[in-house]
C-alpha positions in Angstrom: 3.2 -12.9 12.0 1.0 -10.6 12.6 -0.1 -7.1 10.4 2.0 -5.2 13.1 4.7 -7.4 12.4 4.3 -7.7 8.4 4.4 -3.7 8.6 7.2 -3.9 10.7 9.4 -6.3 8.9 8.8 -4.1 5.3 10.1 -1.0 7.2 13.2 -2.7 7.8 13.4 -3.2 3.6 12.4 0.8 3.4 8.9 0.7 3.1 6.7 2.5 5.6 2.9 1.0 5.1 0.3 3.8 5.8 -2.5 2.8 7.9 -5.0 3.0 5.1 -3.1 0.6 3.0 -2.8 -2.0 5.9 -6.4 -1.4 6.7 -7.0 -2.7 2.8 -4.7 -5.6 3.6 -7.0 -6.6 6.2 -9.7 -6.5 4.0 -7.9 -8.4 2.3 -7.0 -11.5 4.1 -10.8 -11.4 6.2 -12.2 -12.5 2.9 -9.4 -14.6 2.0 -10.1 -16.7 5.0 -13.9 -16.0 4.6 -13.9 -17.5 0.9 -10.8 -20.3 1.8 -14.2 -22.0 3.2 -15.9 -22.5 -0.3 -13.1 -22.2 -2.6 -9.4 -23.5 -2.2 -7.6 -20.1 -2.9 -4.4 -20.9 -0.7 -2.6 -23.8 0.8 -5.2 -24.8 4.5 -1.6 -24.9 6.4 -0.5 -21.5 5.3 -3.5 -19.8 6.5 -1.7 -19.9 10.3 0.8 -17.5 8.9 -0.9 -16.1 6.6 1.1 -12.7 6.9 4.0 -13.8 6.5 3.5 -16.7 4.2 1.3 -14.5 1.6 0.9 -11.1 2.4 5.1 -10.4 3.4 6.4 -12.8 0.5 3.9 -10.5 -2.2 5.0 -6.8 -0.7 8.7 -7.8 -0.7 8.5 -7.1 -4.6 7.8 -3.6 -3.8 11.3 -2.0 -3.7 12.1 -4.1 -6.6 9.5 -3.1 -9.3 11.0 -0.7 -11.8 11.0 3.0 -11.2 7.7 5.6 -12.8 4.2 3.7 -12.8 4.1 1.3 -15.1 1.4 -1.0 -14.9 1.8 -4.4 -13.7 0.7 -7.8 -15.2 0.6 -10.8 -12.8 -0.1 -14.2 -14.3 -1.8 -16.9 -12.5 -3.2 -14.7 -10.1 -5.0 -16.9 -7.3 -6.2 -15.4 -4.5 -4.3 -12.2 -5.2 -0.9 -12.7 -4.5 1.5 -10.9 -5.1 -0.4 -9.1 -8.0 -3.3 -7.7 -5.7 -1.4 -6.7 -2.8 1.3 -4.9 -5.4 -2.1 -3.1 -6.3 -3.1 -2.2 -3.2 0.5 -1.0 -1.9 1.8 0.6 -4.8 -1.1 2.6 -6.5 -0.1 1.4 -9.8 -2.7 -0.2 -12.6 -2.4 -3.9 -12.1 -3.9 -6.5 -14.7 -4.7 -10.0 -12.9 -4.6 -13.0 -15.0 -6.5 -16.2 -13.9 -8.4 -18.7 -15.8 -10.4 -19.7 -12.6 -13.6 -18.3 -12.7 -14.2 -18.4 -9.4 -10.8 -16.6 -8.3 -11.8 -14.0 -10.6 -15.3 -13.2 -8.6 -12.8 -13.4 -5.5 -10.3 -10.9 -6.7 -13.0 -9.0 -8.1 -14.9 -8.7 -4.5 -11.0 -7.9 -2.6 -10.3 -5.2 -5.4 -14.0 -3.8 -4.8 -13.9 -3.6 -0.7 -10.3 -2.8 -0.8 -10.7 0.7 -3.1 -8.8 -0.2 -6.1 -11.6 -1.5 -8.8 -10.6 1.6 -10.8 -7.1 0.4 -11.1 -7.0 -2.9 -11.5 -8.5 -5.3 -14.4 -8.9 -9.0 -14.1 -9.1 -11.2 -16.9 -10.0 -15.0 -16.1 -8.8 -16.7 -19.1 -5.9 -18.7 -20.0 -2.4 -16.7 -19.7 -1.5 -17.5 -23.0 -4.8 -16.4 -24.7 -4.4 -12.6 -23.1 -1.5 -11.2 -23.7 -0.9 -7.5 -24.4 2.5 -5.6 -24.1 3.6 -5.5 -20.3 6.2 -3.6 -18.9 6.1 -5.3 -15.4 5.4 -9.2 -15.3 5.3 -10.7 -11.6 3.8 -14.7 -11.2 4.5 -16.6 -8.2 4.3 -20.4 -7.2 2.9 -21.0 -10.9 5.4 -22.9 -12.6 9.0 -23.8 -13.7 10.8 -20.8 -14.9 11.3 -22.7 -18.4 7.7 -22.7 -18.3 6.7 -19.3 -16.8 8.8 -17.8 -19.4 7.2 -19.9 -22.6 4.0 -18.3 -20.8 5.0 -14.7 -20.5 6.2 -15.1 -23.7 3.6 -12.9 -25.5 3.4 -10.4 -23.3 6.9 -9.8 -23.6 8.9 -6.3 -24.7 12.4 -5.2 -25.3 11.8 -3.2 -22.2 9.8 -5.9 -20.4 10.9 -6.6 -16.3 10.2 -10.0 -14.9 9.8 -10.5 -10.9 9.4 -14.1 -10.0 9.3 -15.5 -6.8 11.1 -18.9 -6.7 12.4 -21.6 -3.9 15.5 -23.2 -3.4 15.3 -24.7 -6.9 16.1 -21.6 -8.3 19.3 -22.2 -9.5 18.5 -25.7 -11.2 15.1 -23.6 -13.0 17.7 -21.1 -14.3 20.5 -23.6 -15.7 17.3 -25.3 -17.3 15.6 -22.3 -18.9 19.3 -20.6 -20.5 19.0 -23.9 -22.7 15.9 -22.3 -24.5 16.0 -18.5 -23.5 18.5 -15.5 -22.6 18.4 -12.8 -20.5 20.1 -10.2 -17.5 19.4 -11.9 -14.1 19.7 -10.8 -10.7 19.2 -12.3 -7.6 17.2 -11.0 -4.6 17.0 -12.8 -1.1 13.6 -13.9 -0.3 12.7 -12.2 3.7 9.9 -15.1 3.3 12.1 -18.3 2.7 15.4 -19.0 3.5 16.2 -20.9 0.6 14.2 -18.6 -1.9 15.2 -16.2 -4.4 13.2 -13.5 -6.3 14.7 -13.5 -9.7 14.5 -9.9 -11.6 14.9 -10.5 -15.3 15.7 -8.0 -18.2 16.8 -8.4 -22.2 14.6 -11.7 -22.4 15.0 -13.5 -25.8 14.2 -17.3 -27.1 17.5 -18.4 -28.1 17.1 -18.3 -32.1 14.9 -15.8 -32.3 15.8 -12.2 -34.2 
């Protein structure tokens, strides 16, 4: 895929990409591939589709994110996906969340040559040991969703949306997390993977607690 075709393929969800903010994208992925050579930021075999793989399966959250301009906190960050490229597209505050210290100075150089330093905080330290009240959480390829949610645990309000990108396990991660938590769930088609769903969750509660 290429960024015609990633721009493309979001207009046909109902979101138009402005030049600028492809332009940033660009940015984007240059020193992704620039830095891929030092650090391991992304899978090596990915990199051949890199627009579709990373860039198309991050923006897809767009149209999903909760209405107004609440800020966004995405945990395990990496190299920026999707919590970087929700920055870049969607002009909200985003808080990035990685305890690599070396995928911190990355995101920190992207958020820097792509315009959005002012708008975007990243904290390299263990999920778990920064946690704040967060109205948006996003994570992607990090862990089980038993897991992620023990992780976003802390960060976690009445009001609190989750937006997880999950593969064709999704199903089995669910029946296995409504042992320990509840919550509202719905289902969103992945454009990325055929088998993959994004899961949007709402009301989350440890079973037990008040």
């Amino acid at each position: 895929m290429t960024p015609a075709g990633f721009a493309a393929a979001l207009k046909e969800i109902g979101v138009d990409v402005s030049r600028e903010t492809l332009a940033a994208l660009e940015i984007h992925a240059g020193l992704l591939r620039k830095w891929q050579a030092k650090i391991n930021l992304v899978a090596k075999d990915s990199l051949q589709d890199l627009w579709r793989r990373h860039f198309l399966d991050s923006a897809q959250l767009l149209p999903l994110l909760p209405p107004g301009n609440d800020p966004i906190t995405d945990l395990g960050s990496g190299a920026g996906f999707p919590g970087l490229v929700l920055a870049i597209m969607s002009g909200r505050a985003v808080h990035l969340v990685d305890s690599d210290q070396r995928k911190g100075a990355f995101l920190l150089e992207v958020a820097r040559q792509t315009g959005v330093l002012d708008r975007v905080r990243i904290h390299t330290a263990r999920i778990e040991a920064a946690a704040w009240p967060a109205p948006i959480v996003t994570a992607r390829a990090l862990a089980s969703l038993d897991q992620l949610l023990a992780w976003a645990e802390p960060y976690l309000t009445p009001g609190t949306t989750c937006l997880f990108l999950k593969g064709a396990r999704a199903e089995d991660e669910l029946t296995a997390a409504e042992r320990s938590w509840t919550m509202a769930i719905e289902r969103h088609r992945s454009l990325t993977d055929a088998g993959g769903t994004i899961l949007k969750l709402h009301n989350i509660k440890r079973r037990g607690s008040a």
